[in-house]
C-alpha positions as a Python dict, from the first residue, in 0.01 Angstrom:
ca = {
    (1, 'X'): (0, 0, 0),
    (2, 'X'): (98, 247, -244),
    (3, 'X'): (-91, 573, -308),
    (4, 'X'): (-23, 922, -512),
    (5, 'X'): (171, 1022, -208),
    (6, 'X'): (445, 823, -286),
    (7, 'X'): (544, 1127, -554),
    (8, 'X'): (408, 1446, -366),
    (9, 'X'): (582, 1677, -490),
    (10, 'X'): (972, 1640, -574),
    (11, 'X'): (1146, 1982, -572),
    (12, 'X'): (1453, 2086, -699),
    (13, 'X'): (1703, 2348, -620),
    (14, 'X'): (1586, 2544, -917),
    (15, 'X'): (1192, 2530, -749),
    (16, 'X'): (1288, 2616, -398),
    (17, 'X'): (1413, 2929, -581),
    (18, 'X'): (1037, 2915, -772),
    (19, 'X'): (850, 2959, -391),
    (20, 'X'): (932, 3283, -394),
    (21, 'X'): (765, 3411, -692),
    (22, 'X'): (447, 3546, -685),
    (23, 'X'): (204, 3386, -997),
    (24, 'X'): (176, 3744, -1163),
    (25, 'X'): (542, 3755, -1143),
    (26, 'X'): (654, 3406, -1306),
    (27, 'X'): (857, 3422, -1596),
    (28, 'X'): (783, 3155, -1889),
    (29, 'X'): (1044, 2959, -1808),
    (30, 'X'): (931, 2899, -1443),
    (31, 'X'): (589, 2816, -1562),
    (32, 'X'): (700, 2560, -1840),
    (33, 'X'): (898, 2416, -1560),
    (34, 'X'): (633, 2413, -1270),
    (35, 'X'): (457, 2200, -1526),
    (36, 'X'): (720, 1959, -1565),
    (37, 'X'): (729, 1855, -1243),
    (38, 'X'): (388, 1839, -1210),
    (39, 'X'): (387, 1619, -1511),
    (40, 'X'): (612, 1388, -1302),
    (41, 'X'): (458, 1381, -1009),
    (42, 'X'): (116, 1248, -1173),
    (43, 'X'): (278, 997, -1357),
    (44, 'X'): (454, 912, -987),
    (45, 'X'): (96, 927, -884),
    (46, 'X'): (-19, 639, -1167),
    (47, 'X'): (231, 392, -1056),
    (48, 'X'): (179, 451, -702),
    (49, 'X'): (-210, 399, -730),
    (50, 'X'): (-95, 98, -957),
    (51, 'X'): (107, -81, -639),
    (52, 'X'): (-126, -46, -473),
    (53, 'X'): (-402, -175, -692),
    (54, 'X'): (-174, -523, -716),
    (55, 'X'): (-188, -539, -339),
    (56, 'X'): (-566, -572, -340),
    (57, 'X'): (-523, -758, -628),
    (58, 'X'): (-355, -1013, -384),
    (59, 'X'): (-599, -993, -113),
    (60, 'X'): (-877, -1027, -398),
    (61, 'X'): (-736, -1348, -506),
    (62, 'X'): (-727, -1443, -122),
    (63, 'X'): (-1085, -1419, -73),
    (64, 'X'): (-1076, -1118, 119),
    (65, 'X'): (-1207, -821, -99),
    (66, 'X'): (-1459, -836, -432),
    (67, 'X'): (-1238, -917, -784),
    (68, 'X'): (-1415, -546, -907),
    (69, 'X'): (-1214, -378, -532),
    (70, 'X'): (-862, -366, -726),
    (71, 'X'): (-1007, -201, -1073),
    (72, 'X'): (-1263, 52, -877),
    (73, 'X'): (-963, 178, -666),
    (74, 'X'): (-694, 186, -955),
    (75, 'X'): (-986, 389, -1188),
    (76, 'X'): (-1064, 585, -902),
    (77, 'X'): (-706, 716, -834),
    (78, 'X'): (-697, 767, -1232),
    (79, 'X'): (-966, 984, -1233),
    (80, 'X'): (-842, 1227, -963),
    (81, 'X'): (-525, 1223, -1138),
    (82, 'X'): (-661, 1278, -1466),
    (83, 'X'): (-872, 1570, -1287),
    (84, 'X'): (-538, 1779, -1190),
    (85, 'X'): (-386, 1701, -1482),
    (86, 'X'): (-623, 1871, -1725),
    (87, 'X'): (-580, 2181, -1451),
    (88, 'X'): (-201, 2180, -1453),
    (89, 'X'): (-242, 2148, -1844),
    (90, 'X'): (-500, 2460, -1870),
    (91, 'X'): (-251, 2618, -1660),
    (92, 'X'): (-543, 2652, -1396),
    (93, 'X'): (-307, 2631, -1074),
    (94, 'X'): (-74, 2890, -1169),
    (95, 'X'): (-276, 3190, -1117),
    (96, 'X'): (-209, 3067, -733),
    (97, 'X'): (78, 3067, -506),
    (98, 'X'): (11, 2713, -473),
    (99, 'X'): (35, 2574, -784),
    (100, 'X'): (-14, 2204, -712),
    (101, 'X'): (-330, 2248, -542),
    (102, 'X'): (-194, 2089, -271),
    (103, 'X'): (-516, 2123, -62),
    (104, 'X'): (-734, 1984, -286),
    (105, 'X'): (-511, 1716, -398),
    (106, 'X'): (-455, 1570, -91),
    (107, 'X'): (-840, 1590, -7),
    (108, 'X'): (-904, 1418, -321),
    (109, 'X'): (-649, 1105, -193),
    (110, 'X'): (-791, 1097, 148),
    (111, 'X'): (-1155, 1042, 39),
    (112, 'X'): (-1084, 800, -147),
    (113, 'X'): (-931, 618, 93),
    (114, 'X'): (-1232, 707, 288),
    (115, 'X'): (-1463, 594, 100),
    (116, 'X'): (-1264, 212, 21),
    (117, 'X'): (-1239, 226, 414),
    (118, 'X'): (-1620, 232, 460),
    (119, 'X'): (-1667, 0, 152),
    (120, 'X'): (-1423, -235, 225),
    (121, 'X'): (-1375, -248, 577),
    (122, 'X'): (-1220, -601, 593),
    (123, 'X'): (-877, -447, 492),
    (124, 'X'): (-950, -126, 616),
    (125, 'X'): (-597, -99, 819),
    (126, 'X'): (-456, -63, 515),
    (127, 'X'): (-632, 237, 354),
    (128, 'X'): (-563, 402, 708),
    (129, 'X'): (-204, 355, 727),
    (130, 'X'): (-212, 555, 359),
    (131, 'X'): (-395, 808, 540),
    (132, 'X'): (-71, 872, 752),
    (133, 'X'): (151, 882, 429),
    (134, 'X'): (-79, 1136, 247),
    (135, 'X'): (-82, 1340, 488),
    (136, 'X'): (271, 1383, 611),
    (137, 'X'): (361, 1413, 231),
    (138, 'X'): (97, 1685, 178),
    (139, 'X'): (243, 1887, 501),
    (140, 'X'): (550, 1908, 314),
    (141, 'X'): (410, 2200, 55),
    (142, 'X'): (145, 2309, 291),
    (143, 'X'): (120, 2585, 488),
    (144, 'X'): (28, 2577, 873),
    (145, 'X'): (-338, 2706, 773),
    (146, 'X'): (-351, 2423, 500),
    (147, 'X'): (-261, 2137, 723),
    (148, 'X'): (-484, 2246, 1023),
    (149, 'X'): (-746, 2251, 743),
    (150, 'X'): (-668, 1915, 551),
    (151, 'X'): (-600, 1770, 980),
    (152, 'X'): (-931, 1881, 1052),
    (153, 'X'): (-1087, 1703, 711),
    (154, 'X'): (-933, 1382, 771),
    (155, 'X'): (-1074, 1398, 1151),
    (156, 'X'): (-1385, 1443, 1041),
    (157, 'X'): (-1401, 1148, 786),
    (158, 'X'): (-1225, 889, 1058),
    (159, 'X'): (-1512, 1021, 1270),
    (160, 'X'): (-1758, 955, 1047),
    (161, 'X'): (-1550, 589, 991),
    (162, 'X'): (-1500, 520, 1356),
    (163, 'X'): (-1797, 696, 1538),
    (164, 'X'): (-2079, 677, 1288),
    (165, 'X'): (-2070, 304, 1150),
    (166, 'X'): (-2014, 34, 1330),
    (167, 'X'): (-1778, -141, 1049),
    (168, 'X'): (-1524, -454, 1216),
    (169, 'X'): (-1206, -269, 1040),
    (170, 'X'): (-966, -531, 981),
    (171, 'X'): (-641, -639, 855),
    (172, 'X'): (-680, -986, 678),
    (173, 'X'): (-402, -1273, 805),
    (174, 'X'): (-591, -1594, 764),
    (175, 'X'): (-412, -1728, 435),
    (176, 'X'): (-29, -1733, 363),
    (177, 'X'): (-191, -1511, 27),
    (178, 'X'): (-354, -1286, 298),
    (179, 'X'): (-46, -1215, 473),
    (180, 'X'): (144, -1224, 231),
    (181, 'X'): (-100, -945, 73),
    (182, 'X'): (-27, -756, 437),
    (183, 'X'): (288, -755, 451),
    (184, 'X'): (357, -597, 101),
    (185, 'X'): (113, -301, 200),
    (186, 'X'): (331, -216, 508),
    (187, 'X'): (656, -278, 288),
    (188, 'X'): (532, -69, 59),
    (189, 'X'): (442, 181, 363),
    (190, 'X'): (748, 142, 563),
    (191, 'X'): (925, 240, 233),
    (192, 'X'): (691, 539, 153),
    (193, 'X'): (814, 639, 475),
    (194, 'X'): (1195, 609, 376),
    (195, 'X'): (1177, 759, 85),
    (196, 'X'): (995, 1073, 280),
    (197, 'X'): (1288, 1080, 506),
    (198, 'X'): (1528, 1101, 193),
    (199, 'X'): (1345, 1351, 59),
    (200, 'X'): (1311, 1559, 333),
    (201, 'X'): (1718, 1522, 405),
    (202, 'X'): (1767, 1579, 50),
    (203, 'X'): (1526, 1912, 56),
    (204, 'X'): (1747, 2029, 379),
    (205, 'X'): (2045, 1991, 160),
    (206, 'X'): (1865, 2188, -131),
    (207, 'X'): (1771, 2460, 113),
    (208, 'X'): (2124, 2480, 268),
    (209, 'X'): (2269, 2505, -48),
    (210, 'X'): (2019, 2783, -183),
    (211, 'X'): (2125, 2955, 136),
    (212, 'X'): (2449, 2924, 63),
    (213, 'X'): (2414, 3104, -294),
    (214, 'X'): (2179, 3348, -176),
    (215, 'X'): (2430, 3459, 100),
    (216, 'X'): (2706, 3493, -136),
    (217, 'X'): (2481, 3672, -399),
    (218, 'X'): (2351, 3896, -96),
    (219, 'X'): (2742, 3964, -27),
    (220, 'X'): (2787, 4054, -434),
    (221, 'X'): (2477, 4298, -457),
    (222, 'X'): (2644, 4516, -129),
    (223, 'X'): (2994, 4492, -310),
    (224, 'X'): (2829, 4634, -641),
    (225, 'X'): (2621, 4891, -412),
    (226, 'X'): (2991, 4971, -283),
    (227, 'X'): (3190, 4979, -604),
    (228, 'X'): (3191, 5235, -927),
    (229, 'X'): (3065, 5013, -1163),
    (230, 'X'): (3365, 5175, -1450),
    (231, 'X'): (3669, 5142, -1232),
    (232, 'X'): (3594, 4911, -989),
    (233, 'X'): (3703, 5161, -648),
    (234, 'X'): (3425, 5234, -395),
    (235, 'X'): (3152, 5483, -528),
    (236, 'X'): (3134, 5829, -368),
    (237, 'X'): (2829, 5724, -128),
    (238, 'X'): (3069, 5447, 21),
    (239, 'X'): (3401, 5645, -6),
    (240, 'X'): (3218, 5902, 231),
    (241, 'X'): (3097, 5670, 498),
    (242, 'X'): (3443, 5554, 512),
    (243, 'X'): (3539, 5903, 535),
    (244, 'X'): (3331, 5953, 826),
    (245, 'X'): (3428, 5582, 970),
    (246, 'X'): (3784, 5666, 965),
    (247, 'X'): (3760, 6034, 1144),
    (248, 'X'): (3574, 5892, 1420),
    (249, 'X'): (3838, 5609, 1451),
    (250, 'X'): (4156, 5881, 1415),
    (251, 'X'): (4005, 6046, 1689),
    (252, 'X'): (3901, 5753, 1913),
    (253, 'X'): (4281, 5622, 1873),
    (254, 'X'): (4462, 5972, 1897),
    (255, 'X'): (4637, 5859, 1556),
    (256, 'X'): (4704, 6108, 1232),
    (257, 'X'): (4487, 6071, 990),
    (258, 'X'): (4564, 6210, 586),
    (259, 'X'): (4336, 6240, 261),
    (260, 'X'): (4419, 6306, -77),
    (261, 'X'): (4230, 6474, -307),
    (262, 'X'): (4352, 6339, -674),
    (263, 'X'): (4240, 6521, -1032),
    (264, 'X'): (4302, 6357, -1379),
    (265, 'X'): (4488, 6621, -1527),
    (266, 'X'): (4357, 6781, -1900),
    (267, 'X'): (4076, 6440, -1896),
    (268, 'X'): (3826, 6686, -2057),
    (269, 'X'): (4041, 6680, -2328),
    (270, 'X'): (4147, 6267, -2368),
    (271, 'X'): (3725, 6249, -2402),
    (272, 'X'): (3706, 6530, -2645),
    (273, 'X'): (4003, 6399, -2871),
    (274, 'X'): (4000, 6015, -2855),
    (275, 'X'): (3611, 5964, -2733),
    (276, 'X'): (3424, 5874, -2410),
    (277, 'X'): (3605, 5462, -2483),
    (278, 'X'): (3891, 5559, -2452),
    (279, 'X'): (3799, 5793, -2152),
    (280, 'X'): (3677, 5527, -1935),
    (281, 'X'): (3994, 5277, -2044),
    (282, 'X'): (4264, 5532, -1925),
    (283, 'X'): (3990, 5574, -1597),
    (284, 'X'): (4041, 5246, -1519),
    (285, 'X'): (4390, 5207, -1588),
    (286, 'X'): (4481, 5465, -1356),
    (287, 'X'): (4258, 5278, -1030),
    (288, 'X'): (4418, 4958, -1133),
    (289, 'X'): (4736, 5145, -1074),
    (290, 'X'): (4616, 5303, -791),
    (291, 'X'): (4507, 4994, -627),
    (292, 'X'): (4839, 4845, -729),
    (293, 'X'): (5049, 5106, -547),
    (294, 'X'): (4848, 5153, -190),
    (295, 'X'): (4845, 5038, 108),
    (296, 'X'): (4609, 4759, 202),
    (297, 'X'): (4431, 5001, 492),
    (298, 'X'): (4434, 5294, 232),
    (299, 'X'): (4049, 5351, 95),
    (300, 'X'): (4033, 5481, -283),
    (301, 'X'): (3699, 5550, -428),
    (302, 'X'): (3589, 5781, -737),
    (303, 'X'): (3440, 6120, -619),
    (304, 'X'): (3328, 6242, -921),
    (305, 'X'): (3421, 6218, -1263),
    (306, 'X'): (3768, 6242, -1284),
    (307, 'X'): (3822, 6295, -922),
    (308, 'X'): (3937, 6081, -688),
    (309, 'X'): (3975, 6060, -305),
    (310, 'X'): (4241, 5828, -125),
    (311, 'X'): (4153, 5758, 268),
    (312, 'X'): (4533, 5735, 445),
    (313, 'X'): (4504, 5627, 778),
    (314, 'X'): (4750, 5657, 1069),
    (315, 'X'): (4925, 5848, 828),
    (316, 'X'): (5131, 6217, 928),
    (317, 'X'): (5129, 6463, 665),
    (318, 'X'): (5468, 6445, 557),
    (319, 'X'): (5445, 6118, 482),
    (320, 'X'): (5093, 6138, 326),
    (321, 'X'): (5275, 6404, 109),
    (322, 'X'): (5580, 6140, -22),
    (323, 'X'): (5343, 5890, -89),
    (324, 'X'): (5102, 6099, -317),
    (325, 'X'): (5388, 6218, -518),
    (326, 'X'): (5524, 5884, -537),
    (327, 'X'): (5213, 5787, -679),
    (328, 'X'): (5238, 6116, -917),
    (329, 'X'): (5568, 6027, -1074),
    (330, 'X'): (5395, 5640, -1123),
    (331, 'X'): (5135, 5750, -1341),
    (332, 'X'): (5358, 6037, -1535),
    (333, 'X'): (5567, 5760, -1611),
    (334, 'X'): (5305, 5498, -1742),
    (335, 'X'): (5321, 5440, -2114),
    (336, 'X'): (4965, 5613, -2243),
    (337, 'X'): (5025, 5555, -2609),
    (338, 'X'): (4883, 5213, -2596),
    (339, 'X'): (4549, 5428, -2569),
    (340, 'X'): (4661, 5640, -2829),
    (341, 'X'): (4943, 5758, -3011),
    (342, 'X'): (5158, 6066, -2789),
    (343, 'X'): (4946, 6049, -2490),
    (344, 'X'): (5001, 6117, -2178),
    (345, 'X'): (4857, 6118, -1820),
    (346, 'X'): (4946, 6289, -1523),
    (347, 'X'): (4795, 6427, -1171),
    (348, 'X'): (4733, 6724, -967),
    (349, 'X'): (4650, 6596, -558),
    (350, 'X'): (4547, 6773, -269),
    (351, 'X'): (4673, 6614, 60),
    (352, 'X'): (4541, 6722, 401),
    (353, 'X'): (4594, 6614, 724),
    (354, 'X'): (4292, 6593, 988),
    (355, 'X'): (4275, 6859, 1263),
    (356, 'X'): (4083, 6844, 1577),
    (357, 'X'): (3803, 7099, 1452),
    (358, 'X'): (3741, 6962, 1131),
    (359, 'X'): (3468, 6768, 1016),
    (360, 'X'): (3410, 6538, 703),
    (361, 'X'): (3303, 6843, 498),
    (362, 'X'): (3549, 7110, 628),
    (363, 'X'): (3826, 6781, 585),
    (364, 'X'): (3730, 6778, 209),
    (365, 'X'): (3728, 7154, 187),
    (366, 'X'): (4077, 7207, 281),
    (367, 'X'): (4145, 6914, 19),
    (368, 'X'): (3949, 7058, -270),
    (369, 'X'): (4156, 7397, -203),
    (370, 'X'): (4483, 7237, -221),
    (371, 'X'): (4402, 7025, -525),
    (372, 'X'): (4265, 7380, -642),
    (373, 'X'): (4627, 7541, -573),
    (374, 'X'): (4787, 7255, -733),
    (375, 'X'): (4639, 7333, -1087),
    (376, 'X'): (4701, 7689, -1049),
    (377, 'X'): (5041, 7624, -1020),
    (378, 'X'): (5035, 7447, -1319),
    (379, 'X'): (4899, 7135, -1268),
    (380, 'X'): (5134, 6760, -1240),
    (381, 'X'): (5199, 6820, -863),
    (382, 'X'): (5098, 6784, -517),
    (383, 'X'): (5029, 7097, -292),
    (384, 'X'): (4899, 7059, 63),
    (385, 'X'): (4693, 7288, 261),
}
C-alpha cells in the first residue's frame, strides 16, 4: 500500500546547500523554494494516500473491509495533508531548522495507520508494513534525537496494538480479489522501497557532488586570501610567509638564496597625471610581465603600493643581479603609450643575497637599502647591498 511516504522529502542539489542555513538567515529565494518542494511533496503525498485508498478499495469489494474503510482512510490522509499545507503556506515551519516538520509529519502518518490497524485489523499487515516505509523515509531528514523520538512513538502504539488488544491481525488471501488486493499492497511496498534506494543513491551523488564544489570553492577563497585582488601576485601577508618558508628551506638545503626588492619608478606621478585607472592598469601590466618573465619557483607578490618583492630561490647573487636587470630593460622597453600618450615606465630594484645571520626582517632591510641607493643614484637601475 501506498502512503505520504512515498514523496518524503525529495532534495535537490540546490537544498542540500539550503541545510545549512539557519531560518533567521534564509534569503527569499531559499524560502520561496523550500516551499516549492514542499508543495510537491504534498501533492506526492495525495497520490500516494490515493494508491493506497484503491487497494482497500479492492479488498472492500472482496468482502474483507467496510465500503466506508477506503473513503475514511483517503479523507483521513487529506486532512493531515491539508493540515501541513496551510503551515508550509503561513510559512509556519520556516522559523525552524526543520522546515518540513518532519517529526510531526511522520507522527501524523503513523497514527493513522495506527488507528486503521486497530479498526481494521483484518488487513492489518498491511498498515504495518507502511509503518516500515514511513519510518525509514522520515529517518532520512531526521536527526538521531528525532528518530529515537518518532522509534520510541511507533513502539509505543504497536504496544498498545500488540500488547493491549487482543485483535487477530491479518492479511486477507481467501479470494483471487483478496490476493490479488495483497499482492498490489506489497508491490506497491516493495517499490516504495526501490524508489528509497534510488533516492538515497541519488542523494549520495548530490552530496558528492556538493562536496566536490565546496572543495573547489574552499580552494578559490585561500587563492583570493593569497592573491592582491588588483594585480593578481600574492598579497604581502602571503609573500612574507613565503619569505620565511623559503629562508628556512635555503638553510635546511645549504643552497643561495636572493630577493629583490622592485619600485615603480615616478608612479606617484602616472596617478597624479592620468588618474588612479590608469594607475592600477599600468600595475597590472607590469605583474603580467613580471609573471611572464620568471621563473616558475620564483615568488612575486605586491608589498605595498608600488612595491614589489620577487622570492629567487637557489639563486647566487650574481645571477640574481642579471636577472633583475634583465627584467629592468623588459619593462623600459614596453610600449606605455597605449595607457597614454609619451609614457613611460621603468624600475629601480634592490637585490640581496641571504647571509647566515640574517633574518626575514634584517633580509628585507638590506633590500629596502639597496632599492633606497638605487633611486639615489637616479633611479632605472639595480644596486645590490
Amino acid at each position: 500500500m501506498s502512503t505520504a511516504a512515498t514523496s518524503f522529502p525529495e532534495r535537490n542539489a540546490a537544498e542540500v546547500a539550503d541545510l545549512v542555513l539557519s531560518p533567521e538567515v534564509a534569503a527569499p529565494e531559499v524560502l520561496a523554494r523550500r516551499a516549492r518542494q514542499r508543495r510537491q511533496m504534498y501533492i506526492g503525498q495525495v497520490a500516494s494516500y490515493s494508491l493506497g485508498a484503491s487497494v482497500l478499495l479492492l479488498y472492500a469489494y472482496a468482502g474483507a473491509v467496510a465500503m466506508a474503510v477506503p473513503s475514511l482512510f483517503w479523507l483521513g490522509g487529506l486532512l493531515i495533508i491539508g493540515t501541513f499545507t496551510v503551515l508550509s503556506e503561513a510559512g509556519f515551519g520556516d522559523r525552524f531548522e526543520d522546515h518540513y516538520l518532519t517529526v510531526f509529519q511522520i507522527s501524523a502518518h503513523m497514527a493513522l495507520q495506527l488507528v486503521f490497524l486497530l479498526a481494521v485489523p483484518t488487513v492489518g499487515v498491511t498498515f504495518i508494513a507502511v509503518l516500515f516505509l514511513i519510518f525509514a523515509f522520515g529517518t532520512l531528514r531526521m536527526t538521531s534525537r528525532q528518530a529515537m523520538l518518532t522509534w520510541g512513538l511507533a513502539t509505543g502504539g504497536l504496544a498498545l496494538v500488540f500488547l493491549g488488544s487482543d485483535l487477530p491481525i491479518g492479511l486477507p488471501v481467501a479470494t483471487r480479489l483478496e490476493r490479488t488486493a495483497s499482492m498490489l499492497c506489497f508491490v506497491l511496498v516493495i517499490g516504495q522501497c526501490a524508489f528509497l534506494g534510488l533516492f538515497g543513491a541519488t542523494l549520495r551523488k548530490i552530496l558528492y557532488r556538493r562536496s566536490i564544489e565546496l572543495k573547489a570553492a574552499y580552494q578559490r577563497i585561500e587563492e583570493l586570501a593569497e592573491l592582491d585582488e588588483l594585480t593578481g601576485s600574492y598579497n604581502r601577508r602571503c609573500i612574507m610567509r613565503l619569505l620565511d618558508a623559503e629562508i628556512e628551506k635555503s638553510r635546511q638545503a645549504s643552497t643561495p638564496c636572493a630577493i629583490a626588492l622592485i619600485d615603480l619608478d615616478w608612479f606617484k606621478r602616472i596617478n597624479d597625471a592620468h588618474g588612479h585607472p590608469v594607475g592600477d592598469e599600468v600595475l597590472r601590466t607590469f605583474a603580467i610581465t613580471m609573471f611572464a618573465n620568471i621563473r616558475p619557483a620564483d615568488c612575486f607578490g605586491r608589498y605595498g603600493g608600488e612595491e614589489f618583492l620577487l622570492l629567487l630561490p637557489d639563486t647566487s647573487g650574481d645571477a640574481a643581479q642579471r636577472m633583475l636587470e634583465r627584467l629592468r630593460c623588459i619593462v623600459a622597453d614596453l610600449d606605455w603609450s597605449a595607457f597614454s600618450l609619451n609614457m613611460h615606465l621603468t624600475i629601480s630594484a634592490g637585490v640581496v643575497t641571504l647571509r647566515d645571520v640574517d633574518t626575514a626582517d634584517t633580509f628585507l632591510a638590506r633590500a629596502d637599502r639597496a632599492l633606497y641607493s638605487a633611486k639615489a643614484q637616479g633611479r632605472n637601475r639595480i644596486a645590490t647591498s
